[in-house]
Each structure stands twice: as C-alpha cells, then as structure tokens.
C-alpha positions as CSV (number, residue, x, y, z in Angstrom):
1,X,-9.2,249.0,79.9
2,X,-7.9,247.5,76.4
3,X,-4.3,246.6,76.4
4,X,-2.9,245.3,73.3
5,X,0.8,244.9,71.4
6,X,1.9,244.6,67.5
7,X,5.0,243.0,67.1
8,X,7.2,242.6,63.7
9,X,9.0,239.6,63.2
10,X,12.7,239.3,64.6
11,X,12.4,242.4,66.9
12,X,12.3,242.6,70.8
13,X,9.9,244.8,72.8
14,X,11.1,245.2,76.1
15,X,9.3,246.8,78.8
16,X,8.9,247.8,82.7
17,X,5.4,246.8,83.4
18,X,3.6,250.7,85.1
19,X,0.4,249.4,85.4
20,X,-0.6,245.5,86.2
21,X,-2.2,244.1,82.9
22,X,-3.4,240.7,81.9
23,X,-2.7,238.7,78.5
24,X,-5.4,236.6,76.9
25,X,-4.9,235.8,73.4
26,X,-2.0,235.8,70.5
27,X,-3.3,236.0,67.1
28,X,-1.2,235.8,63.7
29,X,-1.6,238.9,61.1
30,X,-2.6,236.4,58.1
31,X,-2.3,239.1,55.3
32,X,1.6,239.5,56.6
33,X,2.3,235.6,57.0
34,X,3.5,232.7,55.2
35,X,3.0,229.3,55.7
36,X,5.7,228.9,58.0
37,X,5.5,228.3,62.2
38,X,5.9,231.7,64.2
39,X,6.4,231.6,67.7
40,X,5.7,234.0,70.7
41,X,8.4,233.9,73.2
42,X,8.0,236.0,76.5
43,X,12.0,237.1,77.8
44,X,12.2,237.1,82.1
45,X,14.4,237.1,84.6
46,X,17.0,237.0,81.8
47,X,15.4,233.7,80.5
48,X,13.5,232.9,77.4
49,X,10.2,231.3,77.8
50,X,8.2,230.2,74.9
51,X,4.5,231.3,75.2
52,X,2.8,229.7,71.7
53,X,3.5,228.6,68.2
54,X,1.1,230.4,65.5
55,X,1.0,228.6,61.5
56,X,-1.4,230.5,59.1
57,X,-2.5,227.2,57.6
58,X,-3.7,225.3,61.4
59,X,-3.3,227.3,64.5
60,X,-3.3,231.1,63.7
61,X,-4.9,232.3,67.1
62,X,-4.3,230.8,71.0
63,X,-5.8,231.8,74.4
64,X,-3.3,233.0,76.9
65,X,-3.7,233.9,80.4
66,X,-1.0,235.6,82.2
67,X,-0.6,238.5,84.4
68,X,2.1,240.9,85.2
69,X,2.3,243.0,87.9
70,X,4.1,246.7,88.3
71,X,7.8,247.2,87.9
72,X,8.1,243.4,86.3
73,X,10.4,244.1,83.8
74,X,9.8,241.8,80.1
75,X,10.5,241.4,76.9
76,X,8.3,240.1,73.9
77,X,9.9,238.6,70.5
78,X,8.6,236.3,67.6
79,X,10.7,234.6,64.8
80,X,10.0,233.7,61.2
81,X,7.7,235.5,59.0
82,X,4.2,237.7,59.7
83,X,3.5,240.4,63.0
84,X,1.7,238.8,66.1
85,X,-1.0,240.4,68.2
86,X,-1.0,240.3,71.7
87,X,-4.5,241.0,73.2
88,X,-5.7,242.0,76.8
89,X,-6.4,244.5,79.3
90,X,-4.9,246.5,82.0
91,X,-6.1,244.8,85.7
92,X,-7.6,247.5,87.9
93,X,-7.1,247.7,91.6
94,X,-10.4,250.0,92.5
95,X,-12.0,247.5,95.9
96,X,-15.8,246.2,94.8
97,X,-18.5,246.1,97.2
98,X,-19.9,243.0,98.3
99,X,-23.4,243.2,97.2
100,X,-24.4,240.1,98.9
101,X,-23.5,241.1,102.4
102,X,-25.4,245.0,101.8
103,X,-28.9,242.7,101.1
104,X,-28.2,240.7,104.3
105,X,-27.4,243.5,106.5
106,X,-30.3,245.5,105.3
107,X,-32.4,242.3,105.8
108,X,-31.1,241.7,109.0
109,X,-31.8,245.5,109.9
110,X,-35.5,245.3,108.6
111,X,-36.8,242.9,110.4
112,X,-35.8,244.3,114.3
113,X,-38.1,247.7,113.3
114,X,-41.2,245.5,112.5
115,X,-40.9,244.4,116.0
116,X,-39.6,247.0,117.6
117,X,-42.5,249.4,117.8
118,X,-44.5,247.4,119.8
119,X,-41.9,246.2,122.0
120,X,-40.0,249.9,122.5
121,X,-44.0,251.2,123.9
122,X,-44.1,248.1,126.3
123,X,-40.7,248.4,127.5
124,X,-41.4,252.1,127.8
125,X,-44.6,251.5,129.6
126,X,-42.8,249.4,132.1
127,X,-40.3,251.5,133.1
128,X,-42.8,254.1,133.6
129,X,-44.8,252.2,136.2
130,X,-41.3,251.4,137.4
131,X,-40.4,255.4,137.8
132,X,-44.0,255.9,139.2
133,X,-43.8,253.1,141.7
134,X,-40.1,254.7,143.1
135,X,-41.8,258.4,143.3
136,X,-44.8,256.9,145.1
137,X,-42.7,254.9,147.8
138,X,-40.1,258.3,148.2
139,X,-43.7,260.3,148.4
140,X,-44.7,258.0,151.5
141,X,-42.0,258.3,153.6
142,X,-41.3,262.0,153.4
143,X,-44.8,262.3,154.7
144,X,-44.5,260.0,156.9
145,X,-41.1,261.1,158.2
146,X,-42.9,265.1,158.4
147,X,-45.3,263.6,161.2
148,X,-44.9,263.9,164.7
149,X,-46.9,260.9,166.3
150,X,-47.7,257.3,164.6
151,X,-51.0,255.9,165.5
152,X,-49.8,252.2,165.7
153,X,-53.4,251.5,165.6
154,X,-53.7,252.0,161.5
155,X,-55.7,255.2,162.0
156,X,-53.0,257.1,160.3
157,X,-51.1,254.8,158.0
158,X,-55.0,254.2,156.3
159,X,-54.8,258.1,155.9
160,X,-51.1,258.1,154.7
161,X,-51.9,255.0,152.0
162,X,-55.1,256.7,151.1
163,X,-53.1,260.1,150.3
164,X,-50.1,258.4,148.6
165,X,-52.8,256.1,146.4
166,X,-53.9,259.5,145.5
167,X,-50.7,260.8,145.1
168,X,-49.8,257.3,142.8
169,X,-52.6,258.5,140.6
170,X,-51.9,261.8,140.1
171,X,-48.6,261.5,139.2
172,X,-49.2,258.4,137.0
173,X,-51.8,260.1,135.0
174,X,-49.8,263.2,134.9
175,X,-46.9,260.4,133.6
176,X,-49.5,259.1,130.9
177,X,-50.9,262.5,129.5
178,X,-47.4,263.5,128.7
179,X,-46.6,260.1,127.2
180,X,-49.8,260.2,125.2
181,X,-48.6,264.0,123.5
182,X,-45.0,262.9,122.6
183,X,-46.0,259.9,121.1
184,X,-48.2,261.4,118.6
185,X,-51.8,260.1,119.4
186,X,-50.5,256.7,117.7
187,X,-52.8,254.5,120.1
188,X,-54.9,254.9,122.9
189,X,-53.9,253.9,126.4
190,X,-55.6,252.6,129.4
191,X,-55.8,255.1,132.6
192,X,-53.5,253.4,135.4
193,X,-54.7,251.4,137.8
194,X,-53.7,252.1,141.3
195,X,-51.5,249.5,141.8
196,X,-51.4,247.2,145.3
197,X,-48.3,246.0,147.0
198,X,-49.2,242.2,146.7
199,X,-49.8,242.8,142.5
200,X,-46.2,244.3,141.9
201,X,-44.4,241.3,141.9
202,X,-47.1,239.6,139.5
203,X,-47.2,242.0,137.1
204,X,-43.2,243.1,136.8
205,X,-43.7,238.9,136.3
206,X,-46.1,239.3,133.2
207,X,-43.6,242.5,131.6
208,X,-40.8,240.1,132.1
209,X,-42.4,237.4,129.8
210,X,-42.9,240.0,127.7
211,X,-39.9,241.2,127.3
212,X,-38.5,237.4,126.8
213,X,-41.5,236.7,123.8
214,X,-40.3,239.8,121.9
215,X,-36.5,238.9,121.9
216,X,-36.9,235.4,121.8
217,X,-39.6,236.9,118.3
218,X,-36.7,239.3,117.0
219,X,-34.2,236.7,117.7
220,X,-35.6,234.1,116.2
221,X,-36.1,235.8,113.1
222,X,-32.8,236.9,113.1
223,X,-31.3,233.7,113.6
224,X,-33.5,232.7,110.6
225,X,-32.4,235.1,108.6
226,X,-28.7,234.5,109.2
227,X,-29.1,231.2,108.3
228,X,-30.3,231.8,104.8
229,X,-28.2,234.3,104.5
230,X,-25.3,232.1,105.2
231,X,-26.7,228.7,102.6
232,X,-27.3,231.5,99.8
233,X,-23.4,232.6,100.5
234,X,-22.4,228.8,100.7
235,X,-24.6,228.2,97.6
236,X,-22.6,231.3,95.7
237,X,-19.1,229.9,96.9
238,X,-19.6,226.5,95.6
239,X,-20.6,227.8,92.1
240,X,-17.7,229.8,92.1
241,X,-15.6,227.5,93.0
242,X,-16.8,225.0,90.3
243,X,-16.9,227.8,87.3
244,X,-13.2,228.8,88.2
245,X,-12.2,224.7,88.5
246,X,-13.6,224.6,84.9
247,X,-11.9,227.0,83.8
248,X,-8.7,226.4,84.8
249,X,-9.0,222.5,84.1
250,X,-9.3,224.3,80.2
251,X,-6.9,226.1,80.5
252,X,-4.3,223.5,81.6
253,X,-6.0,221.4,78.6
254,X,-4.7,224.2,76.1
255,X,-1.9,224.8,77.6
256,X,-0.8,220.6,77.6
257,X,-2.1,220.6,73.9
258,X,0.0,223.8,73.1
259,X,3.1,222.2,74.9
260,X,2.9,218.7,73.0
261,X,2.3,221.2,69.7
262,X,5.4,222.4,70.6
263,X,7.5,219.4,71.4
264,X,6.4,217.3,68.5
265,X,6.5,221.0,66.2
266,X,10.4,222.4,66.6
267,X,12.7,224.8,64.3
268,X,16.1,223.5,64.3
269,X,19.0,225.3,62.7
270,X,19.1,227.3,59.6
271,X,14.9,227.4,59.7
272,X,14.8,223.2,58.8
273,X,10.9,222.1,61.2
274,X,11.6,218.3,62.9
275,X,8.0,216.9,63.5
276,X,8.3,213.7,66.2
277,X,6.2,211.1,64.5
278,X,7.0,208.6,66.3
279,X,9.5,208.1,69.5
280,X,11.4,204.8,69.4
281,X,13.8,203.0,71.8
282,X,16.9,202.0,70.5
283,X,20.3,203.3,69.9
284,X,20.5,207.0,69.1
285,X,22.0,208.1,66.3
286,X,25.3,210.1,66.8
287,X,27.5,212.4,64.2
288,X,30.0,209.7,63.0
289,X,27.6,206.7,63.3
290,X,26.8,204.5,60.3
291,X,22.9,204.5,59.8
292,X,20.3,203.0,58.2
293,X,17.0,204.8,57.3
294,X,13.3,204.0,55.4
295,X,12.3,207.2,54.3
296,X,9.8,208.9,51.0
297,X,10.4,212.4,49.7
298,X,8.0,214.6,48.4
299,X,7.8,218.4,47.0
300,X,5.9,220.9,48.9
301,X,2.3,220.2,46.6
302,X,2.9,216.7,48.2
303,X,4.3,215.4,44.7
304,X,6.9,211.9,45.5
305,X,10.2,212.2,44.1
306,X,12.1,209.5,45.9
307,X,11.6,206.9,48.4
308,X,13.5,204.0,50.3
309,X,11.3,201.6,52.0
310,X,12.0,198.3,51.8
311,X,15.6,195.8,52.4
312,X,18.5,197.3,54.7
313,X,17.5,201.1,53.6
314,X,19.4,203.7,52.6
315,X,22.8,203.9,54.2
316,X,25.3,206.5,55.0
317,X,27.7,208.1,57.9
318,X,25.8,211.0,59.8
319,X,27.5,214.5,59.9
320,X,29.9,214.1,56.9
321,X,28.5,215.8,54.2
322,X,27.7,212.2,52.4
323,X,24.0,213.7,52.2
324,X,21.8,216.9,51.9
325,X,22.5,219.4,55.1
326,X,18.9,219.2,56.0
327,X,19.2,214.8,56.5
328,X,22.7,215.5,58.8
329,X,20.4,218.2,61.1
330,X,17.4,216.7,60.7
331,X,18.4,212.9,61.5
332,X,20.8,213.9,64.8
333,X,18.9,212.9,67.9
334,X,16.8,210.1,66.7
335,X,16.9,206.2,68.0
336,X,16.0,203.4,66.5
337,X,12.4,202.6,65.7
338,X,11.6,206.6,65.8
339,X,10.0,208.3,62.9
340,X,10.8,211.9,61.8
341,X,8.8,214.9,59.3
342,X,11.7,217.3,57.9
343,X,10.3,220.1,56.0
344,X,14.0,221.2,54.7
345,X,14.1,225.0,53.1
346,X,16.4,225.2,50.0
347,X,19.3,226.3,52.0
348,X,19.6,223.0,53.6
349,X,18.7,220.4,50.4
350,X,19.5,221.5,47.0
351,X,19.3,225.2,46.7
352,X,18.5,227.7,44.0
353,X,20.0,225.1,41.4
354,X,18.0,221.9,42.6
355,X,18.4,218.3,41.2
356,X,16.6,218.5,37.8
357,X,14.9,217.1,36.8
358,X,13.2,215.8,39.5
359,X,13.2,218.9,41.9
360,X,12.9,222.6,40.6
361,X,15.8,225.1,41.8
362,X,14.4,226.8,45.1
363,X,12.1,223.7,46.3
364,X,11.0,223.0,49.8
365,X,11.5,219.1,51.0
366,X,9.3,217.1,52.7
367,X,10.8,213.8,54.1
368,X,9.1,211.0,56.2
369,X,12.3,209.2,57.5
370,X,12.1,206.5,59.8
371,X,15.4,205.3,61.6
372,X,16.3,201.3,61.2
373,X,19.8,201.3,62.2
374,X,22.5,203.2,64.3
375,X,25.9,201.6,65.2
C-alpha cells in the first residue's frame, strides 16, 4: 500500500506511527522552489536528525530507506523555500508461504507412491503367508490334541500332516480369492504352494531382502531428493544474501555521499550557505583575532566585482563590524590554509541599497575566501 506526505516549508508534521510504513525517497516540488538548499529533517526521541538536503538546480530528488514501526511517535519539518515529498508504503505483516519448501515436500511425497504399490502388495502377501502359516500350525494341534492314541510309528502324524497340508490349502486359497476381489483384479497371482517346514526359513529369508531392496530403493531416492533440495535452498540463500549485500553497500554509498553533501553544504545564521572548500591546519580564527584573508567576489550571474589575491591580503579584526555581517559569520571557524564558498543573502552584505555602482541594491554574494593568517 502507497504511503506518501506533502510538506510546506517551515511547518512540523508530527505524528504517532498506527500502521508500520517504510520511506524511500524525498523529492523537491520544482514549480514551488527556488534555488536555494532545503532540507528534510526527521524529529525523535526529542532530537533532530537531518535526513537529506534537496537544491532545485543539483540534487532535487534522494533515495531513503527507513522504517517505523507502530506507536513510534515523529515529527517531519523542512526549511527554506519549496514543499518536499516524502514517498513510500505502508509494511504489511500478512506471513508468506515458503514456496520452495511446498515443491520439496510434494517431491519428497511423490516419489514413496511410485514405489509403494509394489512394495505395499509384497509386504501384504507376506504377512498373509505369515497369518496362514499361524492358522495352519493352531489347526494341527487342535486335531492332534482331539485324538485319543498317538501312533508313534508315523501312521497317524502322515494322516494329521496330510489333512493339515489340506487344510493349509484351503484356507490359503480361501486367503487369496478374497485378496484377489478387494484388490480390484489389478494383477494376477499365483495359487499357493503348500509350503514345507524346511522352506519357511528360506523363503521369510527372500521377503526379508525384499523388504530391505524397496527401502533401501525409497530411501535412496529420498536421500537424493533431499539433497537437491537442500543445494537449490543453499544456491537461493547465497543469491540472496549477495543481492541484499549490494544493496545495502549502495545504500551506505548514498548515504556517505549525502553526509559529506551535507558537511561540506551548511546554512549558518540568518540563511548565509558555508561550502568547505578546502580544510587547513593552522590556527583557527576566533571573534577578536586579527586576520588575514585571499579572497574574489562575484554577483550571483558569476560577474567579479572585487578580489584580494596576492601580498599580506586583506586585513581586519573578526566580529567587530569592520566588514559585511555575512564575512564576520561566514569566516568564524576557519584555520589557516582552509578555503571557504559564502553565498551571503542581502541581509548579511549590503542590503536593498547595495554599494553602487558595483553591486545592485538586493544582490546575492558569492565569495571564495581563503584564510592566510589568524593571531
């Protein structure tokens, strides 16, 4: 969902944050703004923090990326001349499905009922003959038990074995005519054999192997199958992790470009901009100090009206009034080697009556002043 906020110069829009939105982008309203530096400045916590400076001329739109999260209370504000837009949307807190892990588990799930089939009518099959083999054996010694004399001779345990065989068949083909209607007709099956004491062990033998060959067959492709499924989820992670490195190494680019903007780029009092040219290392100049400055002074359409460049420069005491407002404000701070850009309104150089005729009434200064001296 669109978020987005219009704000008019010098005002203050305050806020408790109801639903968590993000912030990506401040743009200046160019048919409202002058040539001037606006800037963005984001109130928290009872602090001031500024967010970007906007110039119609250069930098009139920046990227932001900040989030604020329910009951955060803020405040947005921008100074000098033309409304800002502040651009986002609101951050919604509905879960996603993984679709990655619904494609493994339904390939992990597939490949079991290829197998299974096959495997569920042998296991079946087994514990039938299983089942069979138990009734027989309880079917033997009930008759056996119902008789009053044993020939030990054999005489009557070859007519007991001969009815319980028959018995073994009967009930195992009973067994596999009701097997063959509930599974459908779906393949056709072998009569049992009658099976012989000395081939049980042998052939609960061969249904054990068979039973290891399908689950080592299903396990085997399961382990497979995990296995790709876990490189393709590795594969995913390490793309993601190297789009979201990119983007925030941009992101920290912008924001160190928009910080040394705003270090070099500062509005001082009564509106005056300071521009660092140049940072030097000497002695700072001071109110009171005698200094010595280079400097050239243009109009605003770049036209030169004065300059000092050369010998011991031009000389005076800071913060007395002996110059232009603008020099006093603008000069405070420096040391010795640095180089300054004032852009003084006419409030702080000559004003509405200017210093004909080399500057109009009303005129914006430019100066380029470069500190020699500070004692």
């Amino acid at each position: 969902m669109f978020w987005g906020l219009i704000m008019e110069p010098n005002k203050r829009y305050t806020q408790v944050v109801e639903k968590p939105f993000h912030v990506s982008m401040a743009s200046l309203d160019l048919t409202t703004a002058d040539n001037n530096l606006v800037q963005v400045m984001l109130g928290y916590d009872n602090r001031n923090f500024l967010l970007c400076s906007l110039r119609k001329d250069s930098t009139w739109q920046v990227p932001l990326d900040l989030n604020f999260q329910e009951g955060t209370k803020i405040a947005f504000t921008c100074n000098g001349q033309g409304h800002v837009h502040l651009s986002g949307y609101v951050i919604s807190n509905e879960d996603e499905l993984d679709l990655d892990e619904l494609e493994d588990e339904e390939e992990e799930e597939d490949v079991p009922q290829l197998v299974d089939k096959k495997a569920k009518r042998k296991a079946t099959e087994s514990l039938k003959n299983q089942k069979n083999i138990k009734r027989s054996k309880r079917d033997i010694e009930t008759e056996s038990s119902g008789d009053e004399e044993i020939d030990l001779d054999g005489s009557d345990s070859d007519d007991s074995d001969r009815e319980s065989d028959k018995s073994l068949i009967n009930v195992e083909e009973e067994e596999t005519d009701s097997d063959e209607d509930e599974d459908d007709n779906e393949e056709e099956e072998e009569e049992p054999k009658k099976v012989k004491p000395h081939q049980k062990d042998k052939k609960n033998k061969q249904q054990q192997k068979k039973k290891e060959d399908i689950n080592k067959l299903v396990n085997g492709k399961d382990a497979k199958q995990d296995q790709q499924s876990k490189q393709q989820k590795k594969t995913k992670g390490k793309q993601q992790q190297q789009q979201q490195q990119q983007q925030q190494q941009q992101s920290n680019k912008q924001n160190t470009q928009i910080a040394q903007n705003v270090q070099k780029k500062r509005i001082v009092e009564g509106g005056m901009q300071v521009e660092e040219l140049k940072i030097g290392s000497g002695a700072p100049a001071r109110k009171g100090k005698f200094v010595s400055v280079y400097y050239v002074g243009r109009l605003k359409n770049g036209k030169m009206f004065d300059s000092t460049t050369e010998g011991e420069g031009f000389q005076f005491k800071l913060g007395k009034g002996e110059v232009i407002k603008g020099w006093d404000v603008g000069i405070a701070g420096m040391v010795v080697g640095g180089k300054r850009r004032l852009t003084i309104p006419p409030a702080m150089g000559y004003g509405a009556k200017g210093s004909p005729p080399v500057i109009p009434g009303n005129s914006t200064l430019v100066f380029e002043v470069e500190l020699r001296d500070a004692r």
